[in-house]
Structure formats: structure tokens, C-alpha cells
SEMAR-499406 format. One line per 2 residues: number of its first residue (from 1); for each residue x, y, z of C-alpha. Coordinates in nm, 4 decimals. Layout:
% SEMAR-499406
NUM	X,Y,Z; ...;
This chain:
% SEMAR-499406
1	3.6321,3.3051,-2.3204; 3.5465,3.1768,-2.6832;
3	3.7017,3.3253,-2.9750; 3.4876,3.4145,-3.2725;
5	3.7581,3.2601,-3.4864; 3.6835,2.9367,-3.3054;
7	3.3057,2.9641,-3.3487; 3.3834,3.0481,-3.7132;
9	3.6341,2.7532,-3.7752; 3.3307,2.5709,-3.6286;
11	3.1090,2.6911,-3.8257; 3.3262,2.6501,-4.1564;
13	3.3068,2.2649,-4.1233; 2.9304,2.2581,-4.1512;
15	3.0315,2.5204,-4.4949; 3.3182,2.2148,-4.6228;
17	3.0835,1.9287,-4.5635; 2.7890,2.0326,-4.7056;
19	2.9088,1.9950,-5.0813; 2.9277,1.6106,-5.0178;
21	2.5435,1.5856,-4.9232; 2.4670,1.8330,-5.2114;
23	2.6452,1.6657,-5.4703; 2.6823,1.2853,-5.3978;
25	2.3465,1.2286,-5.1865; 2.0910,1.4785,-5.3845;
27	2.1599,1.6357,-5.7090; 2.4637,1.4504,-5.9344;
29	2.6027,1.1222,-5.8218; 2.2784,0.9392,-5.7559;
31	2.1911,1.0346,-6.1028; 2.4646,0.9396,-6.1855;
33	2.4893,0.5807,-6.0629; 2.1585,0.4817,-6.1693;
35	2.2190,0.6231,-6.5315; 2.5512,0.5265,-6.6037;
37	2.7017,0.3090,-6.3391; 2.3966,0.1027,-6.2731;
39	2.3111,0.1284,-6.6386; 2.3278,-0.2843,-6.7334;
41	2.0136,-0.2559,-6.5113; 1.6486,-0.1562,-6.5782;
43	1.6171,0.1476,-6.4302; 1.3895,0.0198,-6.1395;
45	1.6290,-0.2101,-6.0531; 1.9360,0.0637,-6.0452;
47	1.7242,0.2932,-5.8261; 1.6675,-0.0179,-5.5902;
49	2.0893,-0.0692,-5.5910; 2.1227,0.3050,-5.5103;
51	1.8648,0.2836,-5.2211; 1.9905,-0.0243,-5.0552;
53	2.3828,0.1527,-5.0916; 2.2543,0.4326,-4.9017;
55	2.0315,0.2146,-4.6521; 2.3102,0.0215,-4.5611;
57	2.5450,0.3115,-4.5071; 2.2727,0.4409,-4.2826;
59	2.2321,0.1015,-4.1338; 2.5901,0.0904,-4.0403;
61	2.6324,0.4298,-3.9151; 2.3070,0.3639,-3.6885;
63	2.4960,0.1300,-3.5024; 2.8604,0.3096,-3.4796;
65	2.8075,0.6428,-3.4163; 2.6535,0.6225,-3.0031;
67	2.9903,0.4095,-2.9840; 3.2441,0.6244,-3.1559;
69	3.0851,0.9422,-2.9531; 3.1435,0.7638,-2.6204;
71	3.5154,0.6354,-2.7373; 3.5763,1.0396,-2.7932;
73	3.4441,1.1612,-2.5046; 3.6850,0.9238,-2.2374;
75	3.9635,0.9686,-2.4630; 3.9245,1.3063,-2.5307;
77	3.9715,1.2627,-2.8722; 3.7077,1.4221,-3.0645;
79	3.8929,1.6490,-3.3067; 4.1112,1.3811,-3.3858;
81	3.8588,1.1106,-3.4528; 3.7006,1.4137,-3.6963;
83	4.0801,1.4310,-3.8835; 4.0022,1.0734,-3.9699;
85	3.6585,1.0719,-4.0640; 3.7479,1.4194,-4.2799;
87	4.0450,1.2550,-4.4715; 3.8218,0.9611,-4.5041;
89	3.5541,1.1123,-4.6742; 3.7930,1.2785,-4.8844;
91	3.9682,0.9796,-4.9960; 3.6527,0.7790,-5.0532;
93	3.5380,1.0037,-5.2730; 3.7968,1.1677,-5.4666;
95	3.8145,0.7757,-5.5369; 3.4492,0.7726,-5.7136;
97	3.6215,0.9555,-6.0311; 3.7435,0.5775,-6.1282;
99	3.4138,0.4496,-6.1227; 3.2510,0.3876,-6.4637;
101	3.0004,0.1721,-6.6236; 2.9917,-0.1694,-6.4782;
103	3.1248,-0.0759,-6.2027; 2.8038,-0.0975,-5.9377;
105	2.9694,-0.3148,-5.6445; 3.3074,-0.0508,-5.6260;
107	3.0826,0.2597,-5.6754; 2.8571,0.1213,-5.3945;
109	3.1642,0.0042,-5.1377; 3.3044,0.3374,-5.2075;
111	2.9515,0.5592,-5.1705; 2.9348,0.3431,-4.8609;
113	3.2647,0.3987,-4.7165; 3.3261,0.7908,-4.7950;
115	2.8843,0.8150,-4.6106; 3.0346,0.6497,-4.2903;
117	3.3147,0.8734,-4.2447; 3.0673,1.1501,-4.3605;
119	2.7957,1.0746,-4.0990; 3.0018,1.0377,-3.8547;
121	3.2279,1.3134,-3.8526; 2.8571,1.4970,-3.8748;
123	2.8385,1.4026,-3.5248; 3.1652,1.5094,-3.4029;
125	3.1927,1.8497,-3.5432; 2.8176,1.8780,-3.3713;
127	2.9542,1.7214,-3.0269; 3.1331,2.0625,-3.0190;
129	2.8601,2.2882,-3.0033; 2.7896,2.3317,-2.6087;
131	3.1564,2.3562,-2.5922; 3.1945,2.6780,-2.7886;
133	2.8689,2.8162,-2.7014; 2.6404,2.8912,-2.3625;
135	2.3073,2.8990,-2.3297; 2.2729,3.2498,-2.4602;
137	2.3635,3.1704,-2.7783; 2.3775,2.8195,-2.8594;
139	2.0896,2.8923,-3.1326; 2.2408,3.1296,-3.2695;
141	2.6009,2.9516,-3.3871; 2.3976,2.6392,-3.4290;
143	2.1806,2.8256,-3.7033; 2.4931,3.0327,-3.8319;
145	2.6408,2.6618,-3.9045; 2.3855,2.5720,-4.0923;
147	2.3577,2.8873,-4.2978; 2.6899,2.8152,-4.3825;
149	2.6518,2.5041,-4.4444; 2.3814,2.5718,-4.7083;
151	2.5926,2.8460,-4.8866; 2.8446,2.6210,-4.9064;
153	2.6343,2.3388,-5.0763; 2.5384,2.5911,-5.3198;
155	2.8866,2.6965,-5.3807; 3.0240,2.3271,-5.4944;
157	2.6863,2.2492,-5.6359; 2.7471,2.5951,-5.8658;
159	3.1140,2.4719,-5.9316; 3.0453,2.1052,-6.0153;
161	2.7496,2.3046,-6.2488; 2.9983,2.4778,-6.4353;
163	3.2312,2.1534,-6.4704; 2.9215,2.0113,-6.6565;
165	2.8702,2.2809,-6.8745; 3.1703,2.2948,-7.0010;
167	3.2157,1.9449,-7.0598; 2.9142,1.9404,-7.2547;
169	3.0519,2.2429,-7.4238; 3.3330,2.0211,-7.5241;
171	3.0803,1.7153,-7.6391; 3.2044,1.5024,-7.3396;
173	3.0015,1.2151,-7.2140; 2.8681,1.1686,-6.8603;
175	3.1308,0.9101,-6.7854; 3.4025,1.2006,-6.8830;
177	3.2737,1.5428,-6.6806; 3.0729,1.4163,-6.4059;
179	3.3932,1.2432,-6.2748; 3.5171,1.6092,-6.2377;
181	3.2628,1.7238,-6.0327; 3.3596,1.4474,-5.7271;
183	3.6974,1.5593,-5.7533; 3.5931,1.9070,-5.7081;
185	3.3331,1.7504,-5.3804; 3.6814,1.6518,-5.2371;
187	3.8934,1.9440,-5.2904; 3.6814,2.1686,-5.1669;
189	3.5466,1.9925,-4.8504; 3.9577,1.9480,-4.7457;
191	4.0358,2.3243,-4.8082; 3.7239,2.4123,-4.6463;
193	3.7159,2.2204,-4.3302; 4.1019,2.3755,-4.2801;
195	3.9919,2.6882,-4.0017; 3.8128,2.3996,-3.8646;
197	4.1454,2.2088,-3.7789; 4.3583,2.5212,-3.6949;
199	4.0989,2.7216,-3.4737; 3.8694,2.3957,-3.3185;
201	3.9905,2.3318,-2.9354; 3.9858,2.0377,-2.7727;
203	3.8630,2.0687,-2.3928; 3.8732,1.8876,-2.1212;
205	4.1548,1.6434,-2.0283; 4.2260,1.2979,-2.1249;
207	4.1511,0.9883,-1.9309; 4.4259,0.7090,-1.8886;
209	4.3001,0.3853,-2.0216; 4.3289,0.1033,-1.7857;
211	4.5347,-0.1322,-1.8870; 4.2985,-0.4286,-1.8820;
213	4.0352,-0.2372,-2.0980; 4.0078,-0.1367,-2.4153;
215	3.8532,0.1274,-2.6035; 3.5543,-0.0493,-2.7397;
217	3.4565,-0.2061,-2.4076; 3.4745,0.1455,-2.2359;
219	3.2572,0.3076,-2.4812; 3.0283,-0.0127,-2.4535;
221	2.9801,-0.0026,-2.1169; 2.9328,0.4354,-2.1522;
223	2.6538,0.3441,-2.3421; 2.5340,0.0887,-2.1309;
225	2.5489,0.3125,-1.8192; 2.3827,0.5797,-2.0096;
227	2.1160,0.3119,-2.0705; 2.0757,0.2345,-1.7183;
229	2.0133,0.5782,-1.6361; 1.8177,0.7002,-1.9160;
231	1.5434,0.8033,-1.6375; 1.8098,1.1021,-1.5564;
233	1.7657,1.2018,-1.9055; 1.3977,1.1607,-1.9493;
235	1.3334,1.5010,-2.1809; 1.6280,1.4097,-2.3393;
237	1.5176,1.0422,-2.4699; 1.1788,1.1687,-2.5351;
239	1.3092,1.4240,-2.7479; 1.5069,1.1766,-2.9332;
241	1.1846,0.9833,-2.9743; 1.0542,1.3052,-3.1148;
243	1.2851,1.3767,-3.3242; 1.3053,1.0342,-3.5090;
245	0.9709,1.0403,-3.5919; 0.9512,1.4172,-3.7290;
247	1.3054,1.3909,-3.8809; 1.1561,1.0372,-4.1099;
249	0.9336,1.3104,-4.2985; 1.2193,1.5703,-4.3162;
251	1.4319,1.3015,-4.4506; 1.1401,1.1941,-4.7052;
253	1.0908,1.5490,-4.8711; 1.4894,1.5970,-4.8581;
255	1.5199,1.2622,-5.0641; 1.2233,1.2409,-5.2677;
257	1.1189,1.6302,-5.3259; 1.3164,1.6444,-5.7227;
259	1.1572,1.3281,-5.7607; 0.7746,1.4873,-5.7012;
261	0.8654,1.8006,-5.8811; 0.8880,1.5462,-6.1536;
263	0.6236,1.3299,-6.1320; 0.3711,1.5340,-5.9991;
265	0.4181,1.9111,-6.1168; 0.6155,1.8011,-6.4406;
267	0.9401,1.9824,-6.3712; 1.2452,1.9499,-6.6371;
269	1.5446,1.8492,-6.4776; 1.7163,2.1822,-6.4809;
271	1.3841,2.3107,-6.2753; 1.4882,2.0499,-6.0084;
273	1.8138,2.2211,-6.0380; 1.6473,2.5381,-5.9541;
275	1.4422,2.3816,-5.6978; 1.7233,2.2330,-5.5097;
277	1.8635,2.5657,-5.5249; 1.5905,2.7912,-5.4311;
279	1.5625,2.5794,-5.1150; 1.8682,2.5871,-4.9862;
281	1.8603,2.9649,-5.0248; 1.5354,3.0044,-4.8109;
283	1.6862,2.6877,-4.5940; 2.0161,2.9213,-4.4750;
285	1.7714,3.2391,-4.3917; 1.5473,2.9695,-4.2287;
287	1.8493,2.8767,-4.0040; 2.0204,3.1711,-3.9577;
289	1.7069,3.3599,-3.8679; 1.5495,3.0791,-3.6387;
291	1.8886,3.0745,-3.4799; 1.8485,3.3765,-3.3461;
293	1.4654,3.3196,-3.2538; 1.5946,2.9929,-3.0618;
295	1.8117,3.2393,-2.8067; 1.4643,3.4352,-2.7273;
297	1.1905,3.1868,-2.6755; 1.3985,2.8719,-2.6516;
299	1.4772,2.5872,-2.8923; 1.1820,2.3372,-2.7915;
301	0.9321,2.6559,-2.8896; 1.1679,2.7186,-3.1898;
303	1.0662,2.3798,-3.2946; 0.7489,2.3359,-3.2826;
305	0.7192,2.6586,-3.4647; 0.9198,2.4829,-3.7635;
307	0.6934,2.1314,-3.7442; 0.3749,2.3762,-3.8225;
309	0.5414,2.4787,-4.0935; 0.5990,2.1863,-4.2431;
311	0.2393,2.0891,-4.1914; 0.1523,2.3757,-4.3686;
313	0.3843,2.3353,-4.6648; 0.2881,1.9279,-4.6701;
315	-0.0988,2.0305,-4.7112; 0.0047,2.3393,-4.9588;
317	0.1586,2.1060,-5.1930; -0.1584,1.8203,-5.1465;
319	-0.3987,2.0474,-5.3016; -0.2447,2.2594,-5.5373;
321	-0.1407,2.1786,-5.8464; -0.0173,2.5179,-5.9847;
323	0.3543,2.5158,-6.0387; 0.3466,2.9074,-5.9132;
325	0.2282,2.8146,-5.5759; 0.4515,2.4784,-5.5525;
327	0.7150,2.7520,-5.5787; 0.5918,2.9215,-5.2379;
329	0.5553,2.5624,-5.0892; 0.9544,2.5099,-5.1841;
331	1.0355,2.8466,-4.9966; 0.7985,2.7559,-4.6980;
333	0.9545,2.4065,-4.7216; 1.3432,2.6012,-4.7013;
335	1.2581,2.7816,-4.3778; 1.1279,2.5076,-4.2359;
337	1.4299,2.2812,-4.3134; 1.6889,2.5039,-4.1988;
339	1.5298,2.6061,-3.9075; 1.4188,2.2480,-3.8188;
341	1.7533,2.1344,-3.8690; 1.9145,2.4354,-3.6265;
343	1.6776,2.3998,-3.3386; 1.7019,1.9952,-3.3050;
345	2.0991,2.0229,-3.2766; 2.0796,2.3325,-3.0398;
347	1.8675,2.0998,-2.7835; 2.0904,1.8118,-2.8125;
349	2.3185,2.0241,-2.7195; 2.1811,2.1589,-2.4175;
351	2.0595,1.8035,-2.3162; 2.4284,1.6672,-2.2918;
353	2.5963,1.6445,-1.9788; 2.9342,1.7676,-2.0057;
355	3.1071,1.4772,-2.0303; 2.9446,1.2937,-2.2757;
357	2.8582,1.5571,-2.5966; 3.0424,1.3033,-2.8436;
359	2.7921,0.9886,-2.7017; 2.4894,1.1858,-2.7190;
361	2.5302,1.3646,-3.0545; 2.6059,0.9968,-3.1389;
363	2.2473,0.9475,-3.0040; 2.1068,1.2719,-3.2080;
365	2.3228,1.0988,-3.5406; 2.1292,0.7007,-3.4663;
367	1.7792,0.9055,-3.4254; 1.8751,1.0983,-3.7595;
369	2.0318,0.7830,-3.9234; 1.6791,0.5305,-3.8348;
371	1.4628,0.7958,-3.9630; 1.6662,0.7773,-4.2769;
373	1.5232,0.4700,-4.3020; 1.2055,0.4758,-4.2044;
375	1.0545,0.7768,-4.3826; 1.1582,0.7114,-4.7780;
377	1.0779,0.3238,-4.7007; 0.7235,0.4530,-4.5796;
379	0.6952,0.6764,-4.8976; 0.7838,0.4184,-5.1814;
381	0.5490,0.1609,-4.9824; 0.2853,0.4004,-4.9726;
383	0.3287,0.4857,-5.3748; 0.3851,0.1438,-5.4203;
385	0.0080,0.0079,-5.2695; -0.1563,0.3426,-5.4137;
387	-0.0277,0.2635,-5.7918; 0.2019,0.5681,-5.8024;
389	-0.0206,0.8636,-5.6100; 0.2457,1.0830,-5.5006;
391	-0.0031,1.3424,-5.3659; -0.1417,1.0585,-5.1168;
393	0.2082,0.9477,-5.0468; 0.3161,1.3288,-4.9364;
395	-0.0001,1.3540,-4.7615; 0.1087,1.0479,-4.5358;
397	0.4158,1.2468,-4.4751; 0.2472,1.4872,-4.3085;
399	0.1296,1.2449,-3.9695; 0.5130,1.2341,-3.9123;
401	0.5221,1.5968,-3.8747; 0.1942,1.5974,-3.6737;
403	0.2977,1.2991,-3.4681; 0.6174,1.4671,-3.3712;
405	0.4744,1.7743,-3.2643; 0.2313,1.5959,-3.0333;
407	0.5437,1.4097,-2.9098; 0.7273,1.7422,-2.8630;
409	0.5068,1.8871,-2.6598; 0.5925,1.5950,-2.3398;
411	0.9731,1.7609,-2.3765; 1.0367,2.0131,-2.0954;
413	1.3356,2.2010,-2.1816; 1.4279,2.3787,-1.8537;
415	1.3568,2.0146,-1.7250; 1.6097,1.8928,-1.9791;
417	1.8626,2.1167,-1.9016; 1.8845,2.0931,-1.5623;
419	1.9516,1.7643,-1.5931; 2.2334,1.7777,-1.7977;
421	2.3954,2.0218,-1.5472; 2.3431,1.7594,-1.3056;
423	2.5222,1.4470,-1.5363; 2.8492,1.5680,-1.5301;
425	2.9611,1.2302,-1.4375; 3.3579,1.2466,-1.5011;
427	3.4390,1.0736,-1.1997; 3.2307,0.8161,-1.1818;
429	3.2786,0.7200,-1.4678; 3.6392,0.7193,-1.4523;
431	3.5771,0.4582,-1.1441; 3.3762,0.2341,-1.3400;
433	3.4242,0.2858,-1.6981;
């Protein structure tokens, strides 16, 4: 039987990791490196070095992460894999505070290095979901991680807040308080992520590595059987399929929504504050609540629900152009996020076969990582050809929610878990991996 202590300590990563995303990814650091770091630059040009740091962290962890997952799985190493990537991140980024004006190629190594160990420990702490939940209430703990993870966004965010303040307060420059705030990003994601590391099980028992093999060809040729047999998996791949092309315009309003406020609906930068905010508020009730609806009428249903939301909130903000009713769109926008968010991990997880959660949530992180890529590059090309029309750029946005759902609707889940009951494929594997 599961503890609810292990659930929680689950949970509490999601809580410890989310301050990173918040704070480096969204609302201070990128600022930061395109104002200060990046400064020497024109501004387009700094905004193009921040992009192609964070595309080529993507890039990278695109290619890793279905191979680290594998590794895990046959070596039964999952929870130590995530000790590295956690102490990684950490490091990495507690080593930002040194970087100052000038210093564009170290801040962008570093931003790199600490999103790596970031993205990927995203996909371990997820490759333990079907192991601490059943089918009952896999939605439910999926959506509670989220909520937590939202709150706990909000919490460093509101921290590294008050380190501003207060340097300003004391007539600091940037390149004096915003250093703070990374050091605060660090110390609270390795206090956090603690209940994580003492309550966290590993299961299952670990394979002995033949002699003439070594790790990287045995997760190679995991993947490569996986491959082979991707028919066994069929609502599975097309769900992945799905999901990449939905999760490109998730990824676009996630990364470009301050940037719209602005430009479109004239928002001061403390009302992108309060935007970013606001959101992640409605996103935790989105995912707590939709957690809960996944257990009753299943996760693909639970899904589908969320992508007409986002149509909804994508046409919304097309044709209006009061800031009152952008406000409801950025609440719609929250439930939709969070619950999106819940639902997609909860059917990876009851997709995997047994064996193999850390290679497939690998899978779920490459699907996550491409769309990454695919949706902002489709936005800024889209602005780009259109002379700066935002509202026809968000517009576009909407055909990847559309084109998901359409795409969603060809994934049978019963069908999908029933045959990831049937890939439990320990011992073959053991024979040929």
C-alpha cells in the first residue's frame, strides 16, 4: 500500500521545481539577460541570444531524455539519476549570481546547463507517477502535483519579489539584487525537493549489467526495441503525436503571453507581474480540480475538455480589446493550463508498461521539448511576415489547439491501457537488452 507521505514527498518536488521555471524561464532572469547581461547588444539581437540559449537547451534535452529514461528503468536507478539532475540544477544556478554585464557566453552555458538537469529531472520525478498511484486516482495526485507546483512558483516568485523591493529600497542596481533572487531559486528548490528524497521509493529490482554492455548501448537498443514495436503502443504514439502539436500552442502563450499583454493590451510591467500571477492561481484550481474530474470520466475526456478551452480563451483574446475581459481570458487561460498540463501526464502514465515509465516519460519530455520549439518559432515567424500583428499571430495559435483535438479524438484510452498491462516486458528484455 502507498503512503500519503510518499504521494506528498512526490508531490513536493513538482512544489521545489517550479520556482526555477517561474523565475529563470518566465518572469526575472530572461529580463534579466537581455537587459543587463546581453546589454552590449541591440535589444533585438539580445532577445535572439536568449531564444537560441533556450532552443538549444531544448534541443539537447530532445535528444537525451528517451535515453536517460531507458538507462533508469534497467538500472533501476531513477531516484538516483533525479539526486543528480536536482543538485545539478542547483549548482548551475546558484552559479548565475556571478554573471554580470558582458558576460552572455557564461550566462548562456550556465542557463543551458542548470535547463538540462531541470528538464530532465522533470521527467524522472513524472516516471514515478503510475508507481505511487492506480488507476483510481492517478488524476488526482497528478493534478495535486501540479497545484503544488504552481503554489510553489508563486511562493519563490513572491520571495525573489520582495528581494527586489528591497534592493531598490536600498538604491541597488539590477546587477546587485536580481543576483539575490537566483540564489533564493536554488535554496529553495534544494530544501523543497527534501520529502521528495526521504519519502520517494524506488521499486522494482535492479538488473545486472552484462559485462560486455554498457549503459548507453542498453538504453539504445530499449529505445530501439520500443521503436520496433511501437504498433503495441499505437494510442500511446498517437497521443504523443497529439500532444506535440497541442502542447506547441501551450508552450507559445506560456512564453509569449507578458509579451502580448504588452504589446497588444498595453500592460505596465508590474501588470505582467500580476498577470503571471493571477494565472498561476486559476492554473493550480485548474489542476487540482481537473484532477479530480480525470478519476470520473477519464483523462483522454479530461483533455479534450481543456483543448476547448483554450480555443475559447485563444478567440476571447482575438476580438476583444478591453483589458477587463483580457482579465477573464487570463483566468480561462489558468484552468486550461493546469488542467491541460495534469491530464497529459496522467495518460502517459497509464500508457507505460511497467517496466519502462522512465523511457516513456522520456518520450512525454521529447514531445514537450519539440513543441518548445516549434510553437514560439511559428509565432515570431508569423509576427515577423504580418509586420508585428500579434492578434493574427495568437489567432494562428489557435489551429494547434484545434489540430490537437482532432488528433485526440483517434486516442482510445481503454485501448491504451490495456496495452500497457500487456508490455510488461522485464524478461525479455533482460534476454536481449
Amino acid at each position: 500500500m502507498i503512503k500519503k507521505r510518499e504521494q506528498f514527498g512526490w508531490a513536493m518536488y513538482d512544489f521545489a521545481n517550479s520556482g526555477y521555471t517561474t523565475v529563470i524561464l518566465t518572469a526575472i532572469y530572461n529580463t534579466y539577460f537581455v537587459s543587463v547581461v546581453a546589454s552590449d547588444y541591440e535589444t533585438g539581437l539580445a532577445t535572439f541570444l536568449w531564444t537560441i540559449t533556450i532552443a538549444i537547451a531544448n534541443a539537447l534535452v530532445l535528444l537525451t531524455a528517451p535515453l536517460i529514461g531507458a538507462i533508469a528503468d534497467y538500472s533501476n536507478n531513477k531516484k538516483k539519476f533525479l539526486l543528480v539532475t536536482t543538485v545539478g540544477c542547483v549548482f548551475f544556478t546558484s552559479l548565475l549570481f556571478f554573471t554580470k554585464q558582458g558576460d552572455v557566453m557564461l550566462a548562456a552555458i550556465l542557463v543551458i546547463l542548470s535547463s538540462i538537469m531541470f528538464y530532465s529531472g522533470e521527467n524522472l520525478i513524472a516516471a514515478f507517477l503510475p508507481e505511487i498511484s492506480n488507476e483510481s486516482n492517478i488524476g488526482k495526485i497528478s493534478g495535486y502535483g501540479w497545484a503544488l507546483g504552481y503554489l510553489g512558483g508563486l511562493l519563490v516568485l513572491a520571495l525573489c519579489l520582495g528581494a527586489i523591493n528591497w534592493g531598490q529600497a536600498q538604491n541597488q542596481t539590477a546587477e546587485e539584487y536580481i543576483p539575490m533572487t537566483l540564489l533564493i531559486v536554488s535554496l529553495c528548490f534544494a530544501v523543497a525537493s527534501i520529502p521528495t528524497f526521504v519519502w520517494l521509493k524506488e521499486r522494482g529490482s535492479k538488473t545486472v549489467k552484462p559485462s560486455d554492455q554498457s549503459y548507453a548501448s542498453i538504453g539504445f537498443n530499449r529505445l530501439k526495441h520500443t521503436w520496433n514495436h511501437a504498433h503495441q503502443y499505437k494510442d500511446l504514439f498517437r497521443f504523443l503525436i497529439a500532444l506535440t502539436v497541442f502542447y506547441s500552442g501551450i508552450i507559445t502563450v506560456i512564453v509569449l503571453a507578458a509579451v502580448y499583454a504588452q504589446e497588444v493590451m498595453n500592460f505596465k510591467t508590474e501588470d505582467s507581474i500580476k498577470l503571471i500571477i493571477v494565472v498561476n492561481i486559476t492554473a493550480a484550481i485548474g489542476a487540482f480540480v481537473f484532477g479530480l474530474i480525470q478519476d470520473r470520466i477519464g483523462a483522454c475526456r479530461t483533455q479534450s475538455i481543456t483543448l476547448y478551452l483554450w480555443i475559447i480563451a485563444m478567440l476571447l483574446a482575438f476580438f476583444t480589446s478591453s483589458e477587463i475581459m483580457f482579465w477573464v481570458v487570463a483566468n480561462i487561460i489558468g484552468l486550461a493550463l493546469g488542467a491541460s498540463q495534469s491530464a497529459g501526464r496522467t495518460l502517459i502514465g497509464l500508457f507505460s508498461p511497467e517496466n519502462r515509465h522512465g523511457e516513456f516519460f522520456g518520450l512525454w519530455g521529447l514531445a514537450i521539448k519539440l513543441s518548445a520549439i516549434i510553437g514560439p518559432i511559428s509565432y515570431g515567424f508569423i509576427t515577423f511576415v504580418s509586420q508585428g500583428n500579434h492578434k493574427i499571430a495568437l489567432l494562428s495559435t489557435t489551429l494547434f489547439f484545434i489540430a490537437g483535438l482532432i488528433l485526440l479524438y483517434s486516442v482510445n484510452e481503454t485501448r491504451g491501457k490495456e496495452a500497457a498491462k500487456l508490455g510488461n516486458l522485464v524478461d525479455h528484455t533482460n534476454n536481449k537488452a
